[in-house]
Structures are given as C-alpha cells and as structure tokens.
N, C-alpha and C positions, 0 to 999 in steps of 0.2 A: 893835423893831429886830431880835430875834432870828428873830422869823417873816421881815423880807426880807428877812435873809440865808438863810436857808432855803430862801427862794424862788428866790434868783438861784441857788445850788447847785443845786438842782431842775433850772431852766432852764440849766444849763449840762452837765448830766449826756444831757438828752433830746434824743434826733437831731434832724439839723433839717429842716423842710419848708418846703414852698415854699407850700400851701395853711392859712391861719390865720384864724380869724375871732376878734376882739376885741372882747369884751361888757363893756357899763359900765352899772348899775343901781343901785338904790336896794329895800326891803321894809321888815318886819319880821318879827322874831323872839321869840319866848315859849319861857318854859318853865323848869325849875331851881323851886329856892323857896331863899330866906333866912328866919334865926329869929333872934329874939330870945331872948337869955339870960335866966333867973329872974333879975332884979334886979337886973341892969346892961342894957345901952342895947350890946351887944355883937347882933354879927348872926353869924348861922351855914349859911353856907349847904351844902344837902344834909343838914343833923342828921339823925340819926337820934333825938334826947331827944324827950320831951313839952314843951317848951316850945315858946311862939306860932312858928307858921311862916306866913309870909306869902308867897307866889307871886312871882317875877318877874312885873313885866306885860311886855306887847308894848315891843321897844326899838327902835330904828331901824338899819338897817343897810345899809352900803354895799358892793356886790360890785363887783369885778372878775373877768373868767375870760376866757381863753382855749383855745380848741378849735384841737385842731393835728391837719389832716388826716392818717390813717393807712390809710383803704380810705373807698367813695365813701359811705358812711354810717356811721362811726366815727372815730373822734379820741382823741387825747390830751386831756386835759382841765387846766388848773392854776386852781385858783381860787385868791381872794385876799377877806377877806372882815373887819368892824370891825363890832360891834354895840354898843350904850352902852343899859345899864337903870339906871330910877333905885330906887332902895334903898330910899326913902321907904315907911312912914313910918318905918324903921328909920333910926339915927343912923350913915349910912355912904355918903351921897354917890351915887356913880356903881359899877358894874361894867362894864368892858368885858372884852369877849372877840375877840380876833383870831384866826385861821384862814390856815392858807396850806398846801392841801393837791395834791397831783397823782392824777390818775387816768384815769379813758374814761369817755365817751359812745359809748351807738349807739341810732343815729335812724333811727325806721319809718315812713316817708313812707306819705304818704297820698295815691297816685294823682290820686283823683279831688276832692278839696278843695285839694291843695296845701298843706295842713295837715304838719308835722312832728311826730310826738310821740316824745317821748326816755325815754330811762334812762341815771342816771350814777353815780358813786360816786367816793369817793377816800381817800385817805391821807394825814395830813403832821402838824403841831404848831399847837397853839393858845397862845396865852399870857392866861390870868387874869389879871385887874387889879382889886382892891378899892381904892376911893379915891386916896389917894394909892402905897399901897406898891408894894412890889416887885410887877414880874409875875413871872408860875412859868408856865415854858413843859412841856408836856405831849404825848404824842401824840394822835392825834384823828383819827375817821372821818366820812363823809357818806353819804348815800343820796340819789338826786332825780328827780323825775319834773318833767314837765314837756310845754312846745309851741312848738313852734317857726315865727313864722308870717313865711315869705317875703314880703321888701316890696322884691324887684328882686332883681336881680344879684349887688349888694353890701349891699346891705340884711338885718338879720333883728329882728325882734320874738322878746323870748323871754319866757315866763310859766312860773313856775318854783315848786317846791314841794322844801323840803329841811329833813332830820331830819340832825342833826349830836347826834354822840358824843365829849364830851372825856377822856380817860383820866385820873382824880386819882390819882397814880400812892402819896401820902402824904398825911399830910395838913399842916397848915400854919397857923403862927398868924403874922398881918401886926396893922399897927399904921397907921391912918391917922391922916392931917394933920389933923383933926378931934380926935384922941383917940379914936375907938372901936377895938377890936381886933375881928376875925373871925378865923375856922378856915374851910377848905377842905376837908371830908373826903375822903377817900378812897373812890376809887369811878366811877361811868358817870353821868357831868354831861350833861345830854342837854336839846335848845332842837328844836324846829317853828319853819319858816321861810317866806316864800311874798314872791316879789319879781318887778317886772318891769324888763327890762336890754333897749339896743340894741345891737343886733352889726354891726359893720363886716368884712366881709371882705377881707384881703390875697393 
C-alpha cells in the first residue's frame, strides 16, 4: 500500500505530457539468498554467519512502467514492479518485494533495422515482505538495458534486462504466521531481472 501511495505522489509531482506510452509485462527475477539458523528452522536472509545459506531461486514478477515523453528519444520513466520467491526449503513461506520507482529512458534507434535499444535507471521505495509480517518499506535503485521493437504506430514489444538495488537501511526481526522468525540485515539487497512487456502509446 505504501509503494501506491508513493506512486501516485510521484505521479502528481511530474509535469504533464501529452505523449505517453503504457507497458504491461510479466519475467522473472533472481538473486538475494536466505539462511538457515544453527538449530532452529529460522531464515536469514543476506547473513553474513556461516550457517546454511540457500539462494533465492527465479520468482515471478509482474511490471508495469510508463514512459512520458520529454525530447523525441528520452522520457520520463515510472515503473511499478511485484516479484513473489518461495523460501523453501526453509520454513518461511513466500517473500515478496514491491518496487515503485521514477526515473529516464533514452532510446538509440536504429535507422536501418527499426530496432530500438535503450538505457534507463530510477529511484523510489520498495517494501520487503517475509510471510506473513509486516513489510518495511526502504529506498531502492535500478539499472536496465534493453529493446524496444516497433510493431505500428501505437504498438511497442519491449525485451528488457534489470539489476535492482534495495537499501536495508537496519536491520529487522519479523515473525510469520507459520511460526518462523527471520532478520533482514542491513545492507545492498540486490535481484537480476529480464521480462517482456506490450506498450500501448497515448
């Protein structure tokens, strides 16, 4: 909840334009790892101890972004962004991470293919969620490369690659609906992402 209000402040701060194109996708995302504590069924992820650490695997995740034209190959950028990993075999269910960041695109066209390929980056808050607890909202960056392949007028195909950084600003002990406790340390929480999204232009 706290990322769309985020969002909508975002969107109500940015001037407005007339030229907008609205991307709606699916990928996945990897990366992080959760531990297991000596002798309890507790996960930890980012630890720095020797005990068992197990990787996130690939989770699924759903984008939205908007590009709000600013010059004839550059934009505004706001993305909007839900991934879900599961924990297993650790006793802790689901992690989700939400994202809602603003920033720019600029796109280097390709004359003679019609090919688009880009670079973007942004700024904004993510919020952690281990099982059931509370989330803890954070700041957070991205990086992304990508391509962008013209299909008409209003049309766009976009194939996309993105390293996202959350900031653990402290660190944190929750307690899920399960019974298991984790900690969040402190520190640069950081996922590899690669999705493809259709852009409608207004």
């Amino acid at each position: 909840m706290r990322v769309v209000i985020f969002s909508l402040f975002t969107l109500y701060a940015l001037p407005a334009v007339a030229d907008t194109t609205l991307f709606v996708g699916a990928g996945s995302r990897s990366g992080g790892s959760v531990e297991r504590q000596a002798g309890s069924g507790a996960i930890v992820p980012n630890s720095q101890s020797n005990n068992q650490s197990v990787s996130l695997g690939s989770g699924t995740s759903v984008d939205i972004s908007a590009d709000m034209a600013i010059a004839p190959n550059s934009a505004y950028q706001l993305w909007l962004s839900q991934s879900s990993h599961s924990l297993q075999p650790l006793s802790g269910g689901t992690l989700r991470v939400s994202h809602a960041q603003i920033g720019g695109i600029n796109i280097y066209p390709d004359p003679d293919s019609g090919l688009r390929p880009f670079l973007a980056g942004g700024i904004g808050a993510s919020e952690i969620r281990v099982g059931n607890a509370d989330a803890k909202l954070y700041p957070s960056f991205s990086l992304v490369g990508g391509l962008d392949i013209p299909l008409g007028r209003m049309l766009t195909a976009r194939l996309e690659a993105r390293w996202t950084a959350v900031v653990v600003t402290a660190d944190y002990l929750v307690y899920c609906a399960d019974g298991c406790s984790a900690r969040i340390n402190a520190g640069l929480w950081s996922q590899w992402g690669g999705g493809a999204s259709l852009g409608v232009r207004f």
